[in-house]
KEGU-885696 format. One record per residue (C-alpha): x, y, z. Coordinates in nm, 3 decimals. Layout:
# KEGU-885696
X/Y/Z
...
//
This chain:
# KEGU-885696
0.000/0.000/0.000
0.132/0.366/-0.118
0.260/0.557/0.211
0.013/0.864/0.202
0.092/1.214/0.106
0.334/1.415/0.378
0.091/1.682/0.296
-0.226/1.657/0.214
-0.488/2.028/0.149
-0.832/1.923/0.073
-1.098/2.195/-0.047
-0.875/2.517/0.124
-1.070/2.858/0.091
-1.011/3.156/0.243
-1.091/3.547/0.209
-0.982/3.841/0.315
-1.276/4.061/0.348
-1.420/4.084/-0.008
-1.081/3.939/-0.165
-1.101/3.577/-0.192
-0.691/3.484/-0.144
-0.778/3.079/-0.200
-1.083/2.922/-0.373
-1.151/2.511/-0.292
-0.736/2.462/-0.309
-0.681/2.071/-0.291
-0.290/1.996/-0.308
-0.109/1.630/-0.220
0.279/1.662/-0.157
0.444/1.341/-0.187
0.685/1.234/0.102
1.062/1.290/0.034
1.028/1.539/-0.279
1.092/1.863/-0.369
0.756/2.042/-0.480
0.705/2.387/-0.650
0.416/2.597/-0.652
0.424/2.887/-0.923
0.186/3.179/-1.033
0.159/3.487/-1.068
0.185/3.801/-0.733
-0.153/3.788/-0.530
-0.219/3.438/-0.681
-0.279/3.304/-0.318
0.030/3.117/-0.294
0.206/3.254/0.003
-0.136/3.256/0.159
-0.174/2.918/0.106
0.132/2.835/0.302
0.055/3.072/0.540
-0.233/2.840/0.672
-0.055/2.537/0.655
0.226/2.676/0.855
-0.067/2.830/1.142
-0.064/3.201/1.029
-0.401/3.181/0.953
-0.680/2.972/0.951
-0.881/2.823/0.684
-1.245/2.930/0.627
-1.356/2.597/0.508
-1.149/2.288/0.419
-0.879/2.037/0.563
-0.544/2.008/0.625
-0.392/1.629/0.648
0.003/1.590/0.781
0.117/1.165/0.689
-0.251/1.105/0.570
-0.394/1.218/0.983
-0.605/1.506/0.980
-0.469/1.797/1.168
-0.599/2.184/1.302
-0.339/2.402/1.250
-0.402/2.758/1.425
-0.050/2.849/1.490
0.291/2.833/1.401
0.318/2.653/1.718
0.084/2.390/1.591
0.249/2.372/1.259
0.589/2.328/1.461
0.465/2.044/1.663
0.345/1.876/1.327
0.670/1.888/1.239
0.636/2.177/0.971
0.896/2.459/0.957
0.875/2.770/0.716
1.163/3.027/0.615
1.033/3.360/0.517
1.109/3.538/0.204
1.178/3.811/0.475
1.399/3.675/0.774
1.240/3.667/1.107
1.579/3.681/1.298
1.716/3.897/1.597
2.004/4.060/1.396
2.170/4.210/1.752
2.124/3.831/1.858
2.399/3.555/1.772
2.352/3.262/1.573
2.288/3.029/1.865
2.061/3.293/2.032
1.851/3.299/1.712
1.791/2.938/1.656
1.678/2.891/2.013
1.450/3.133/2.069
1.129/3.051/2.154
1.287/2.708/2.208
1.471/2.737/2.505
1.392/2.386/2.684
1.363/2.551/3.024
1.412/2.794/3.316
1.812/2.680/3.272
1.933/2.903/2.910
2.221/2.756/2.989
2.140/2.389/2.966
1.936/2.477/2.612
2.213/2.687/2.492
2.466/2.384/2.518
2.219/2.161/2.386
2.173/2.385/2.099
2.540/2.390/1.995
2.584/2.027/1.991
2.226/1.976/1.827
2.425/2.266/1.538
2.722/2.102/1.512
2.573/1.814/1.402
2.299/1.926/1.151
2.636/2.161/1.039
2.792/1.859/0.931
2.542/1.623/0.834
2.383/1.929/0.576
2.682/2.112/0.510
2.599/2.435/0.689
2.866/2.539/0.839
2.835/2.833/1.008
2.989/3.018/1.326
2.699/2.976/1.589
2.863/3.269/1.747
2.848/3.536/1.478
2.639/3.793/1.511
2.360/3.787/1.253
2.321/4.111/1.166
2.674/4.081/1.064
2.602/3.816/0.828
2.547/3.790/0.418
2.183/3.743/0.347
2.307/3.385/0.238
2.435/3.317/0.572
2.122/3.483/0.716
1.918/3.219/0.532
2.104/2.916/0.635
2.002/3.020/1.002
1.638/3.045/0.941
1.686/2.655/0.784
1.850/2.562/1.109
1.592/2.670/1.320
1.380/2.488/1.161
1.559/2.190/1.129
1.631/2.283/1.533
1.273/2.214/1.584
1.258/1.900/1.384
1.116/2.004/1.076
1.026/1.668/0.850
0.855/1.932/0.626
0.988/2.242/0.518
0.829/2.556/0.358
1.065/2.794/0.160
0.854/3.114/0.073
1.049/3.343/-0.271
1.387/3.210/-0.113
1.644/3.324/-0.417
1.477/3.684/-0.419
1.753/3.780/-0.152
2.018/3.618/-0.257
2.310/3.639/-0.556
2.363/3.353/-0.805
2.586/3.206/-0.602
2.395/3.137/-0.315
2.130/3.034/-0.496
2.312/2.725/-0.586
2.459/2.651/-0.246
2.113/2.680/-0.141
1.965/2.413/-0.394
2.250/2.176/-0.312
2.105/2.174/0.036
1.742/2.099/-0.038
1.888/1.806/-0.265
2.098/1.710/0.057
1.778/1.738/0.263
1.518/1.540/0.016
1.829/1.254/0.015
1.762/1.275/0.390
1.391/1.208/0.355
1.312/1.587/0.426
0.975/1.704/0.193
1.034/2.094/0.097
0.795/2.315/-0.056
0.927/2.574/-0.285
0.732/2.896/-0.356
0.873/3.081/-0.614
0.860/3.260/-0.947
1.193/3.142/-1.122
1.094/2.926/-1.338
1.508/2.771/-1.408
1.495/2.719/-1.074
1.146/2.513/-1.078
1.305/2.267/-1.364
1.644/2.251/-1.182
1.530/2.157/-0.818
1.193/1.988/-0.803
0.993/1.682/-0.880
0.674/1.818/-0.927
0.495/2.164/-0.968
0.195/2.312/-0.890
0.024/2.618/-1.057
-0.155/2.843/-0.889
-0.372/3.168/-1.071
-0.587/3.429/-0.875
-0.653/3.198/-0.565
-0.711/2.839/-0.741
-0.491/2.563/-0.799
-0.504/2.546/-1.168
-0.200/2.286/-1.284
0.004/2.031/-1.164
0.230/1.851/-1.364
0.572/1.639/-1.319
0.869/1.859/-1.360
1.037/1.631/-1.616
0.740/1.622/-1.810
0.670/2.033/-1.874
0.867/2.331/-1.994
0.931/2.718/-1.888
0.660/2.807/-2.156
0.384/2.503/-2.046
0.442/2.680/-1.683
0.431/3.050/-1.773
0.110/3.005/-1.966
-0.056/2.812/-1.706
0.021/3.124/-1.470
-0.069/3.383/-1.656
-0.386/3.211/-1.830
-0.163/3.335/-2.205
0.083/3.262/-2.356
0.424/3.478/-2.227
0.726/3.621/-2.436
0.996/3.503/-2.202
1.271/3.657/-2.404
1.349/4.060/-2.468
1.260/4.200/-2.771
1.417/4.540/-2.825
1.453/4.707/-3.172
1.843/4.855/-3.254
1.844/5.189/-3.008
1.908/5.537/-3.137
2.142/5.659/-2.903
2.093/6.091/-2.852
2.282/6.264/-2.621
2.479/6.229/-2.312
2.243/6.289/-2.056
2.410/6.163/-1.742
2.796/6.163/-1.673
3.021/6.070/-1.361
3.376/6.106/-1.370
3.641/5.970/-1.111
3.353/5.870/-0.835
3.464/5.715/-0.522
3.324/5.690/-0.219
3.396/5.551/0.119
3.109/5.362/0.374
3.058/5.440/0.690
3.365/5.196/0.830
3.587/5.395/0.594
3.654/5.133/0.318
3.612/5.228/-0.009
3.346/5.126/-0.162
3.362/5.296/-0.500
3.755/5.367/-0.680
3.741/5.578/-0.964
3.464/5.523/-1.139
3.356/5.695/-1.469
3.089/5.665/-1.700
2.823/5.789/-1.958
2.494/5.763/-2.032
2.301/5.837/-2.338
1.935/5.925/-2.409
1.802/5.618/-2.594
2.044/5.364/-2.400
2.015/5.094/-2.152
2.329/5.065/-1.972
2.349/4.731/-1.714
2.628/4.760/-1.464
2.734/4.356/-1.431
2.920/4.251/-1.087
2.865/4.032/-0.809
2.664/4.165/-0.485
2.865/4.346/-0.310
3.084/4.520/-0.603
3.007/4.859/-0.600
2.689/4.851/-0.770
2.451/4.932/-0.510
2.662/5.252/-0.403
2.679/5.363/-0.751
2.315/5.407/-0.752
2.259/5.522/-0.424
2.575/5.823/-0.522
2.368/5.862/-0.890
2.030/5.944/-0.671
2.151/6.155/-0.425
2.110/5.923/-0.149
2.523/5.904/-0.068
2.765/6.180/-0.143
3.076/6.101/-0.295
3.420/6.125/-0.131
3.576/6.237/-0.473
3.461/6.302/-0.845
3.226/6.530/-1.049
2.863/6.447/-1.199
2.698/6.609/-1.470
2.350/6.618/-1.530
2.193/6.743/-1.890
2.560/6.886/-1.934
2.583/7.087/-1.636
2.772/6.975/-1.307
2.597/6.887/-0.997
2.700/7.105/-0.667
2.651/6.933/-0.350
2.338/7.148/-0.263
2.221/7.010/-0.592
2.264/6.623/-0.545
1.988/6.572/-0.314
1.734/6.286/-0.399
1.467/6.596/-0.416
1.615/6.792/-0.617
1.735/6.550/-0.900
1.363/6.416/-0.916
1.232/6.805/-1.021
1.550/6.796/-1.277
1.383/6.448/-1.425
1.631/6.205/-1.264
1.451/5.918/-1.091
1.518/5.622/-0.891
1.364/5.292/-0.823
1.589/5.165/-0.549
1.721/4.804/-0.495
1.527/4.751/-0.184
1.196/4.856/-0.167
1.136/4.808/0.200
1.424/5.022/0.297
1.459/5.292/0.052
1.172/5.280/-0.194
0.816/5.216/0.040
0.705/5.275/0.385
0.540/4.978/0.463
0.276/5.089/0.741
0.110/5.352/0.483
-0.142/5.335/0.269
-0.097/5.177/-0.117
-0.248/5.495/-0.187
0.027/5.742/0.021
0.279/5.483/-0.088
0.205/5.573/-0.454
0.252/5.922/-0.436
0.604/5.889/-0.211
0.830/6.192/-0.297
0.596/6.354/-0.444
0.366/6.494/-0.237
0.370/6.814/-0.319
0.272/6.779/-0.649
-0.023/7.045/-0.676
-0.230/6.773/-0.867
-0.215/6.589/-0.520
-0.340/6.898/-0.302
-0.629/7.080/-0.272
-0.570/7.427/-0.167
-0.290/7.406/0.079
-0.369/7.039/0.190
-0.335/6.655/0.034
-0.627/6.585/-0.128
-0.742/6.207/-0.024
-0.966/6.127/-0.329
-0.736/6.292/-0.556
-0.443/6.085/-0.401
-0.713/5.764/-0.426
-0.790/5.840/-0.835
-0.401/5.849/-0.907
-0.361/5.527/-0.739
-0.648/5.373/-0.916
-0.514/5.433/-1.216
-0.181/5.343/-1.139
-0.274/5.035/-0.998
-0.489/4.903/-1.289
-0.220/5.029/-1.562
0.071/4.854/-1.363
-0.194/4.541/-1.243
-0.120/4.593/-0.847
-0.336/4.281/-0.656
-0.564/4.408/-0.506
-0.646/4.726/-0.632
-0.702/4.875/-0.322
-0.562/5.212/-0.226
-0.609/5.211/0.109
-0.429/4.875/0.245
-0.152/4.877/0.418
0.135/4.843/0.197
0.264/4.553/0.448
-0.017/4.339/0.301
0.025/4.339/-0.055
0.286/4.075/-0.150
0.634/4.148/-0.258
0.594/4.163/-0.613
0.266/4.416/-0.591
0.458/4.597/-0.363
0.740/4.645/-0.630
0.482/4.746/-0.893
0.341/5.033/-0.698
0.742/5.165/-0.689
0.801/5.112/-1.072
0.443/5.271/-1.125
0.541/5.585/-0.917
0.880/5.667/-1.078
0.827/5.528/-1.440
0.510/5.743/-1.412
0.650/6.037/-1.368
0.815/6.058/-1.692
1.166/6.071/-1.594
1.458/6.163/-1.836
1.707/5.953/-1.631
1.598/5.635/-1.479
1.776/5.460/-1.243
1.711/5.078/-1.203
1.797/4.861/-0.937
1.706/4.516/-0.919
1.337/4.583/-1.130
1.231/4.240/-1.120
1.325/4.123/-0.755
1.006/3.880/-0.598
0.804/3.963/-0.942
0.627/3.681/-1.118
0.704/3.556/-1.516
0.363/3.810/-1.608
0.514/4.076/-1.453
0.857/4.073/-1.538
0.763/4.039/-1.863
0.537/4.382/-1.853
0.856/4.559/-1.650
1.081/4.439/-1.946
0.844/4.574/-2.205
0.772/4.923/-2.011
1.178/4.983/-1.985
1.217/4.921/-2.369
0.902/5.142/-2.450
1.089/5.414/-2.216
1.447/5.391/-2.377
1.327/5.381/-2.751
1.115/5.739/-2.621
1.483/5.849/-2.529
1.494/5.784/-2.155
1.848/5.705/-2.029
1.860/5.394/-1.820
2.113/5.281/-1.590
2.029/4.899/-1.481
2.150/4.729/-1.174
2.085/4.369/-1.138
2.196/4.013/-1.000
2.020/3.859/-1.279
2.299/3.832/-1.565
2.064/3.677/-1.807
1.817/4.015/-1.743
2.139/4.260/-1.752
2.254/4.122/-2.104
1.879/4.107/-2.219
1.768/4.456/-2.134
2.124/4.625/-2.182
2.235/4.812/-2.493
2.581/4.832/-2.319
2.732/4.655/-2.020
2.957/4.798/-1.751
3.128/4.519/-1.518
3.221/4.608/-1.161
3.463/4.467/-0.898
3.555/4.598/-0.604
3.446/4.916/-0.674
3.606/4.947/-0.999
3.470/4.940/-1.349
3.709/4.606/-1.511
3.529/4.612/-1.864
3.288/4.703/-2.087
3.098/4.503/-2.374
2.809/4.581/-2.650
2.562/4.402/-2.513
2.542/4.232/-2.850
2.914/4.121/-2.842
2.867/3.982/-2.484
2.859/3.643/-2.335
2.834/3.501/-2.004
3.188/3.384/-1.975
3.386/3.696/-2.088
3.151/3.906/-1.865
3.226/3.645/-1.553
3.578/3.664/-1.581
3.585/4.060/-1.573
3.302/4.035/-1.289
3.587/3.852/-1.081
3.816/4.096/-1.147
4.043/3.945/-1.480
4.035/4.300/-1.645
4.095/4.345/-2.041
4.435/4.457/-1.914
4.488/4.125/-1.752
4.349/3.880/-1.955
//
């Protein structure tokens, strides 16, 4: 007789108020595999996990752990069922230390002491037997986001986890990481683990799982064997069409320099320099994609490019003229047309506890088409976002949630929608498709191309390589701070822009 499901959902609905998030969801996960579930932001997938991991409870259906029903209404619950879940956003004590982290909330008594001990050699030995070796006295906050990641697995596997729940994992994390990270779930599955993957990458789908399920506004709408589909089979089924998953862009016309930096460096707040003499140009009509491992100098180079950082040496020019210091102030470049959709969204680019609505308008509040008289005008704030929202296809379409609520993706579409909106002459880009699904990246792909052929300079930051050298007309490469090479996009390959991304410069090679 067939061992039964690990998990089993039977019939799951739920609703948030008038939004129905799942609709009659029946899903069987079979014991010891790796399972996807794709589709598109607001489809209902996070929310389906969310129940099965105690978050929230079902409205109507059942939940069935090794073929036993079980009630789930807290993580607590899912915990003792033997169900872990890492976050696509950590839920970790950065002040705390590794071994801190992983046993909170787990203590095992009155007596830290005794659970702390207990907690190093229970480390040590999932350490070894996964391959996670990590210092269980580092600081987390200290940590890479990869690093950060591996503790949220080890808390779970801390509190026995059989099943384990991995919500947009590779949003966070570089290429690199991505790959240690899938050698792990392989090592876990060989150790009988089950692992649920949420995500919206559909290379990593075919390169990690056994099966796949599709999910589209709330209902489970495909399943198939992984072997047995393809990246197009998948993106269809999410989207309900069929999806262009590659870039078409027609030859640019390249105008004017519109945006120059010359010699920029600049130092963090530990002293070490973070960018070393960097110069570059940018044309209206151009795509440029700045290529580099995290880390490299990219992020800097936007946040010194948007006023957000000032530079410890070099001159930037603007429409020809050069920027004073008075002058390179976030507000300031937006009124001169520069704009800037930042890498993260949570830190730089939203505030989370305001409305969708207030959100939407960010930085630009005192835009008199916003105001009525001397005050913000709430329905004329509301009819911006409504339009916004259904021209950029935010889920829901609600201006007056939270921000917090909508799901990572949406939450990156109200950003694009506010800055691409506001018909910028310079457009800086970081990371414009991190946590977006195939639907969407495919619209952001199409808007930037629509943007440079109306003679909008772009200057592109992001970890995807494949999305740098589709979008990019030409491509800078960073290390260390320091630009190593630049390629025609057309006369580019993966290799020869690896190499100078680890530093072998054309001077070297």
């Amino acid at each position: 007789m067939p061992s039964p499901p690990a998990i089993e959902l039977v019939g799951i609905s739920k609703r948030f108020g008038a939004v129905a998030a799942n609709r009659d969801v029946s899903l069987a996960v079979a014991a010891g595999s790796i399972h996807g579930i794709v589709g598109e932001n607001g489809a209902g997938k996070s929310t389906l996990m969310s129940i099965l991991y105690g978050f929230y409870e079902a409205d109507a259906g059942e939940i069935r752990i090794a073929g036993e029903p079980r009630r789930i209404r807290s993580p607590a619950d899912a915990i003792a069922a033997g169900i872990g879940m890492v976050h696509q956003h950590f839920m970790l004590v950065e002040t705390l230390s590794v071994v801190d982290n992983v046993v909170l909330g787990a203590e095992g008594g009155a007596s830290l002491k005794g659970g702390l001990a207990k907690a190093r050699a229970e480390l040590a030995r999932l350490s070894r037997e996964y391959g996670l070796a990590i210092d269980p006295d580092a600081t987390v906050g200290d940590l890479s986001v990869g690093l950060q990641q591996r503790v949220e697995i080890l808390k779970a596997l801390y509190r026995g986890a059989q099943i384990l729940i991995l919500d947009e994992p590779t949003a966070v994390l570089t290429p690199a990481e991505a790959d240690q990270l899938f050698a792990l779930l392989r090592a876990l599955k060989a150790q009988g683990k089950t692992v649920i993957l949420i995500t919206h990458k559909l290379r990593e789908i075919m390169d990690v799982t056994d099966t796949v399920s599709v999910m589209r506004r709330g209902e489970m709408v495909a399943g198939f064997r992984t072997a047995e589909t393809s990246p197009p089979a998948l993106a269809e089924a999410m989207v309900g069409r069929r999806v262009l998953l590659r870039v078409e862009k027609p030859p640019r016309q390249r105008g004017a320099a519109v945006l120059e930096a010359v010699g920029l460096s600049c130092r963090d707040a530990r002293g070490t320099e973070t960018l070393r003499d960097v110069s570059l140009t940018l044309h209206a009509g151009e795509i440029v994609g700045i290529a580099g491992v995290a880390g490299n100098g990219q992020s800097e180079l936007l946040e010194v490019l948007a006023g957000l950082v000032q530079p410890t040496r070099g001159v930037i020019r603007l429409g020809g003229q050069i920027l004073a210091a008075a002058d390179r102030h976030p507000a300031r470049l937006r009124e001169r047309g520069l704009m800037h959709i930042p890498e993260d969204r949570h830190r730089s680019g939203l505030v989370t506890a305001f409305s969708a609505a207030e959100n939407a308008i960010l930085g630009y509040q005192g835009d008199p088409a916003f105001r009525a008289g001397p005050f913000l005008s709430p329905s004329r704030i509301e009819a911006h976002a409504l339009t916004a929202f259904a021209a950029y296809d935010v889920r829901p379409p609600d201006p007056a949630l939270k921000t917090a609520k909508f799901s990572g993706g949406n939450q990156q579409k109200i950003v694009l929608a506010r800055e691409i909106e506001r018909h910028p002459q310079v457009l800086l880009v970081g990371q414009p498709t991190r946590g977006v699904d195939i639907g969407a990246i495919e619209f952001i792909h199409r808007r930037l191309i629509e943007l440079r052929d109306a003679g909008v300079a772009i200057l592109l930051v992001s970890v995807e390589l494949e999305e740098v050298m589709a979008l990019s007309d030409r491509i800078i490469a960073l290390c260390g701070g320091r630009i190593t090479g630049e390629r025609a996009a057309e006369a580019a390959d993966e290799r020869d822009l690896g190499l100078l991304m680890a530093g072998v410069t054309d001077e070297a090679a």
